[in-house]
VEXDREN-2710 file (C-alpha; in Angstrom, 1 decimal):
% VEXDREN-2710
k/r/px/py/pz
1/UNK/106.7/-17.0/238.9
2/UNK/109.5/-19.5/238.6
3/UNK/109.7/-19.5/242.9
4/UNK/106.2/-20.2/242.4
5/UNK/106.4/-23.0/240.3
6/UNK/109.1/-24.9/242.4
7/UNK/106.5/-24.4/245.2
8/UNK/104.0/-25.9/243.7
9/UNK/105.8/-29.4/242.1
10/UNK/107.7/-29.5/246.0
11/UNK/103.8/-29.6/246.9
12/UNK/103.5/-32.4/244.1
13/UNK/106.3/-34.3/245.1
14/UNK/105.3/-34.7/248.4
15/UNK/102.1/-35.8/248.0
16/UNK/103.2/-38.2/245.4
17/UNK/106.0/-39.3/248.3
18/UNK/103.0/-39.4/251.0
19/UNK/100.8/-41.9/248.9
20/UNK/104.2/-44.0/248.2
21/UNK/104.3/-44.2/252.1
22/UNK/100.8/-45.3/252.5
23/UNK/100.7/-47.7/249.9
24/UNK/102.0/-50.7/251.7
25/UNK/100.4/-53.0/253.9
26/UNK/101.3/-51.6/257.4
27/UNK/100.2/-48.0/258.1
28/UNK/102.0/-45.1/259.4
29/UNK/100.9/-42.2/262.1
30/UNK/100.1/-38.9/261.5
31/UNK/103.3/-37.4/263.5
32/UNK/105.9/-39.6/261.1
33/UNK/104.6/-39.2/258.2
34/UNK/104.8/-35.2/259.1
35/UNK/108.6/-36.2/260.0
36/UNK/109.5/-38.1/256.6
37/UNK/107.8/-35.3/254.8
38/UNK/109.2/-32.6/256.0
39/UNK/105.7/-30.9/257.1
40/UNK/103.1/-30.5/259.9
41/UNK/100.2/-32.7/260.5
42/UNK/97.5/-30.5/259.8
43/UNK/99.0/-30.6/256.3
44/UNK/99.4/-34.1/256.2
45/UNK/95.3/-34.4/256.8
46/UNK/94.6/-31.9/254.3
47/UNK/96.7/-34.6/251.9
48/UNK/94.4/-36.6/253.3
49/UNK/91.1/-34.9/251.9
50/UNK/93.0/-34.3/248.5
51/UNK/93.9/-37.8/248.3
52/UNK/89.8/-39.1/249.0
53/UNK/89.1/-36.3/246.1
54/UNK/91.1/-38.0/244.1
55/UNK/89.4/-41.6/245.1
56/UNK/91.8/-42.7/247.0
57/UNK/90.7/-44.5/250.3
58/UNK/93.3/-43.9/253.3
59/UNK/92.0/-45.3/256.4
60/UNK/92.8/-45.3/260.1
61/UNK/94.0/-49.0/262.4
62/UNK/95.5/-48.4/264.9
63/UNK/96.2/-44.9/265.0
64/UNK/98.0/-46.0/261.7
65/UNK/97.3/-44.7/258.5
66/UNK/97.1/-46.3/255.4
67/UNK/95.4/-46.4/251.7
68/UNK/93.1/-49.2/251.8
69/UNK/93.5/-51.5/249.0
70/UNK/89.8/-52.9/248.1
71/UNK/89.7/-56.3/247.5
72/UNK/87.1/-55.7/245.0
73/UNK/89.6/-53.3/243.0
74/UNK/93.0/-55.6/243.2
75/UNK/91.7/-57.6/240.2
76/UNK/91.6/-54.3/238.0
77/UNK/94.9/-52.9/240.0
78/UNK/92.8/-49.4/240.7
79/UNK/92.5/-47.4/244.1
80/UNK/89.0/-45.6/243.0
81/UNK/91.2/-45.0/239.7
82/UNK/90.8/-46.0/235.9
83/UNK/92.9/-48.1/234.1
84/UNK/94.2/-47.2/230.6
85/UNK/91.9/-48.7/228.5
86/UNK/88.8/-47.7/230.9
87/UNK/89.8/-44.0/230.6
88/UNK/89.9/-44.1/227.2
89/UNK/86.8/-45.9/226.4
90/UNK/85.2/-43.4/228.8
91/UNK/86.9/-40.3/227.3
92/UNK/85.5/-41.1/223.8
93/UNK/82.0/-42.1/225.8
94/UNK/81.7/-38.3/227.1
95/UNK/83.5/-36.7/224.3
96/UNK/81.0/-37.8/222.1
97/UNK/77.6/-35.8/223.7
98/UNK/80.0/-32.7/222.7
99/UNK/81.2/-29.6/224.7
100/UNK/78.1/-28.2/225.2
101/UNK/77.5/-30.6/228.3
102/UNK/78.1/-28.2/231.7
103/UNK/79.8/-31.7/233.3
104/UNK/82.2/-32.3/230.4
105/UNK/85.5/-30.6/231.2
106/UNK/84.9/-31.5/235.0
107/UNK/84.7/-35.3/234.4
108/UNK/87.4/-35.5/231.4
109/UNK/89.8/-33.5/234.3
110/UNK/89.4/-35.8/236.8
111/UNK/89.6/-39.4/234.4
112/UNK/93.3/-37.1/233.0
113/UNK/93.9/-36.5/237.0
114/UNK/93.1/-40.1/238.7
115/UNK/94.5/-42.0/235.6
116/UNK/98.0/-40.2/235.5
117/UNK/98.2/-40.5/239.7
118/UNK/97.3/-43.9/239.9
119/UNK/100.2/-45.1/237.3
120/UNK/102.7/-42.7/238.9
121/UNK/102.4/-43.8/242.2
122/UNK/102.3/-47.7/241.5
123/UNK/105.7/-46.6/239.6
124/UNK/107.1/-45.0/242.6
125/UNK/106.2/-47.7/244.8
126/UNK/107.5/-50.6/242.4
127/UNK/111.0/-48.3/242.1
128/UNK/111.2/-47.3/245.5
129/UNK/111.1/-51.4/246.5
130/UNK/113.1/-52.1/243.7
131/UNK/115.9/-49.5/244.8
132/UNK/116.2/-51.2/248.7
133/UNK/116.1/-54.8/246.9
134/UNK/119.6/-52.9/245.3
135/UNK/120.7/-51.4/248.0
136/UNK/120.6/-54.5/249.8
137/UNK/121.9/-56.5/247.1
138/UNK/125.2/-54.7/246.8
139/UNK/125.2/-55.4/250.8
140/UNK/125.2/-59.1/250.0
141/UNK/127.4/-58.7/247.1
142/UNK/130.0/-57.0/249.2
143/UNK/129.9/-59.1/252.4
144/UNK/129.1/-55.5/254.1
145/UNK/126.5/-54.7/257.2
146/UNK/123.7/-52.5/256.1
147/UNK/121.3/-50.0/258.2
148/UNK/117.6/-50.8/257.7
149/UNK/116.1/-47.5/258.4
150/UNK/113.1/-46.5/260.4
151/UNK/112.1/-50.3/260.1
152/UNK/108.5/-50.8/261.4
153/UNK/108.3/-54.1/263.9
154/UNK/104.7/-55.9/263.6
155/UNK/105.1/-57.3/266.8
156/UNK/106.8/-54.5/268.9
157/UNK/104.4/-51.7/267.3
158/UNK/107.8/-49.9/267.0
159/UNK/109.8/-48.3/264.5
160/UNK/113.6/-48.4/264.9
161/UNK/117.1/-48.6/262.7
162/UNK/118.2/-52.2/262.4
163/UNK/121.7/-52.8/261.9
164/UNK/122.1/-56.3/260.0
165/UNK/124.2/-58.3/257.6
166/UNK/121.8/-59.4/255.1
167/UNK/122.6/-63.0/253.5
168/UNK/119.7/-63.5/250.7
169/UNK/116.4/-62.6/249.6
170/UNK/113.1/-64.7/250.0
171/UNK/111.9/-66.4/246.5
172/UNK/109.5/-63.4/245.4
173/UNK/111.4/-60.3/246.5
174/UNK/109.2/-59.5/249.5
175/UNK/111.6/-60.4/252.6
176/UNK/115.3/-60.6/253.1
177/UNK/117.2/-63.2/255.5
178/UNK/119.8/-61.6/257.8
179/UNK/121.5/-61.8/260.7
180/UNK/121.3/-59.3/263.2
181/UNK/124.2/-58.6/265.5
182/UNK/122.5/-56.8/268.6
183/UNK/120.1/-60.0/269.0
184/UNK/123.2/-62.6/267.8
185/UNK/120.6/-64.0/265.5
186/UNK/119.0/-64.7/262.1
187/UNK/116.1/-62.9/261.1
188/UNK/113.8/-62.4/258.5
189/UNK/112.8/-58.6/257.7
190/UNK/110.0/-57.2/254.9
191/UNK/110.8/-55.4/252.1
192/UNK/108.1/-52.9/252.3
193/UNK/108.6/-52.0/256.3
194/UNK/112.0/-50.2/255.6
195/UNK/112.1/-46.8/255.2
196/UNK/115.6/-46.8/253.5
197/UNK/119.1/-48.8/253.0
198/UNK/122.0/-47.4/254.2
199/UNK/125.3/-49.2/253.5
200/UNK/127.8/-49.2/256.8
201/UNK/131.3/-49.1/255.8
202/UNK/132.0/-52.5/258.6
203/UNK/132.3/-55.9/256.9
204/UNK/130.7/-59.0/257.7
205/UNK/131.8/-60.1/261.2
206/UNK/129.8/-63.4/262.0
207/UNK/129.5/-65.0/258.5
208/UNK/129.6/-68.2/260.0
209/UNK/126.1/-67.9/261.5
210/UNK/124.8/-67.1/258.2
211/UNK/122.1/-69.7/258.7
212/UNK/119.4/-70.2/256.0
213/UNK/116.6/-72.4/256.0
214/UNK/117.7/-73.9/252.4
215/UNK/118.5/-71.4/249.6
216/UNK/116.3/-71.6/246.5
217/UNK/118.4/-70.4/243.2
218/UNK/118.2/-71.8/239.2
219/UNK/114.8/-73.9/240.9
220/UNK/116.6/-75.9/243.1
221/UNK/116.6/-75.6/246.8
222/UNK/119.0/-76.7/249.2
223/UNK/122.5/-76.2/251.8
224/UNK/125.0/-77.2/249.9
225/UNK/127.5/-74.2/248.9
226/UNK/128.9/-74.8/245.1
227/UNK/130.8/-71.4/244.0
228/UNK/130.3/-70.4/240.7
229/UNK/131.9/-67.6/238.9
230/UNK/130.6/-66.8/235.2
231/UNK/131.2/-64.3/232.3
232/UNK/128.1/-63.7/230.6
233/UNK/126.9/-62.4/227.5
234/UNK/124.4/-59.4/227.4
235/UNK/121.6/-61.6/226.2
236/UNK/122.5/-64.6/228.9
237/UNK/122.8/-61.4/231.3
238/UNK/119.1/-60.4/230.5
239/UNK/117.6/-64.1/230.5
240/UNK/119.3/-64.7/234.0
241/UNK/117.6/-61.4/235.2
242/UNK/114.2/-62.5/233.9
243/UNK/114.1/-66.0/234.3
244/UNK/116.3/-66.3/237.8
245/UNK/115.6/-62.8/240.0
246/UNK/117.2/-64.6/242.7
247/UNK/120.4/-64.4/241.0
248/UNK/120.5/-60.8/240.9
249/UNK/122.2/-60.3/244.2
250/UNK/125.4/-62.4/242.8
251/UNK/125.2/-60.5/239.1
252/UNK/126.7/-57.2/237.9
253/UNK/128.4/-55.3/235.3
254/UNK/131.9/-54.1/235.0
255/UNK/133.2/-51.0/232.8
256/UNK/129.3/-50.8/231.5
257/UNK/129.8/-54.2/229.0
258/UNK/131.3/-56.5/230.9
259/UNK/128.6/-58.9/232.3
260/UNK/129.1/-61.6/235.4
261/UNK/127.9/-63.8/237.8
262/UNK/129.5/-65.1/240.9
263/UNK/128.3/-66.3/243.5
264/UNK/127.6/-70.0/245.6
265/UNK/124.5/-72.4/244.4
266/UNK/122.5/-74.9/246.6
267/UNK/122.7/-77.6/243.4
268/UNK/124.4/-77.8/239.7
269/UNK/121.7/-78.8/237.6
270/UNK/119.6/-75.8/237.8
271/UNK/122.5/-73.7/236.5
272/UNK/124.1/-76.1/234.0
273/UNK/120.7/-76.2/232.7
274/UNK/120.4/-72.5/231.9
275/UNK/124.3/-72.5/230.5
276/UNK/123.8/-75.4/228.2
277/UNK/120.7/-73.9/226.9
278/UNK/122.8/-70.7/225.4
279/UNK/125.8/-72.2/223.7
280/UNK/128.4/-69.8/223.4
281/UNK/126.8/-67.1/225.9
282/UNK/128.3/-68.2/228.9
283/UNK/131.7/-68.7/230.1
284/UNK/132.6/-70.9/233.3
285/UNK/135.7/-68.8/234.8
286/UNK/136.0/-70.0/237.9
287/UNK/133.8/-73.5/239.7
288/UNK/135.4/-76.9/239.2
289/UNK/132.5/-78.6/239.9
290/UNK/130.4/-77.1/237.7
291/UNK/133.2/-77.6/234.8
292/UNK/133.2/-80.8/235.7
293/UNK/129.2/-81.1/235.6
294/UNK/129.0/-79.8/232.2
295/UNK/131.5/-82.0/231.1
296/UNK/129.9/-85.3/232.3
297/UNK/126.4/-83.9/230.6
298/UNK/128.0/-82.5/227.5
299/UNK/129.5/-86.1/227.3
300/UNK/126.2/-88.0/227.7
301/UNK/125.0/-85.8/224.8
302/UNK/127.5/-87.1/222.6
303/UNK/127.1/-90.7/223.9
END
């Protein structure tokens, strides 16, 4: 029995793993996603079936497979699923005509079924992205060449392993700027079209053709390179994460209380904003500039 049951949530897990790979915007074909998963492709169309049973809708373009997302659905962020509050309101609808209807237990299945699937799978895919947006942020952080994995090309039709030294990330998460040393240039690679992150153990080796068309951190865009290093409180840690996601490549934490940033900034006034707006919560260790900034600004206050 307990073989049995480690079957059966291997079966779950991949099925869970096989909508996560068809959830972004570019498909995959039947023979990789067999690969990834570890399967055959006569099992991957039988996911297939169980996944339009469930309401899903995976379609075929280009020999690529994918789950279609509706237009008409986006605005209530379901794939022929329920939200929360629709299930529920439904649940009480059928609830209420009492157990004796034949369809009752069918239908109340299938709203627990759809419901739970759809907001596992939007989890998986958010934490999946969010664990390469990691990955590649300790790359940056370290100054170290990463792989990008089975990285599907939109204008090759291919899928390859891209060795590159990434530099930053795009204002809303969805690409990454990085230079690649096999073409001896800068790129610009999607988020979702990497099947993993894979740290190398080489360091940066052409840092200074880290070109990028203007860096946008603390809402200010520009070239100029101003190195900052801070100590922050937990609080100024967690507003920095919220407020400024693009700072997250330059921020960490040391022996589990110890919080930082350090990294360089386009301009001072986006960032001596945020630090004069928590008195207290953040300490300037190392940027003479910005010391100085602060000073001048802190000085016009008192004027």
């Amino acid at each position: 029995m307990a073989q049995a049951g480690k079957v059966e949530q291997q079966k779950i897990l991949r099925v869970f793993k096989l909508i996560n790979l068809l959830q972004g915007n570019i498909g995959k074909p039947v023979h990789r996603l067999a690969e990834l998963l570890e399967t055959d492709e006569r099992t991957i169309y039988r996911y297939f079936r169980l996944l339009e049973a469930l309401g899903f809708e995976v379609v075929k373009e280009f020999s690529k497979y994918k789950i279609q997302q509706r237009p008409e659905m986006v605005h209530a962020q379901s794939f022929g699923t329920f939200s929360q509050e629709e299930s529920q309101w439904l649940r009480t609808l059928i609830e209420s005509q009492g157990k004796g209807n034949l369809l009752h237990d069918s239908i109340i299945k299938k709203l627990d079924v759809r419901s739970e699937v759809k907001q596992g799978t939007e989890q998986l895919f958010k934490a999946n992205l969010g664990r390469l947006v990691d990955e590649i942020g300790r790359g940056i952080q370290g100054k170290v060449q990463v792989w990008l994995k089975d990285y599907y090309s939109l204008s090759s039709d291919t899928t390859s392993d891209r060795l590159v030294e990434p530099v930053a990330f795009s204002s809303n998460y969805e690409t990454i700027h990085a230079f690649e040393p096999a073409s001896k240039s800068m790129k610009v690679f999607k988020i979702e079209r990497i099947g993993e992150v894979v740290l190398s153990q080489q360091k940066w080796k052409s840092e200074s053709k880290h070109e990028l068309p203007g860096r946008q951190l603390f809402g200010f865009t520009g070239k100029n390179k101003f190195r900052v290093k801070l100590k922050l409180s937990k609080k100024a840690y967690q507003l920095m994460m919220e407020e400024h996601p693009n700072a997250r490549p330059f921020m960490g934490v040391k022996n589990r209380n110890q919080y930082f940033f350090d990294g360089e900034i386009p301009n001072l006034p986006g960032l001596a904003r945020f630090i004069l707006g928590l008195p207290g919560e953040v300490k300037v260790e190392e940027g003479e500039e910005m010391k100085i900034y602060l000073q001048e600004q802190l000085a016009r206050l008192d004027s």
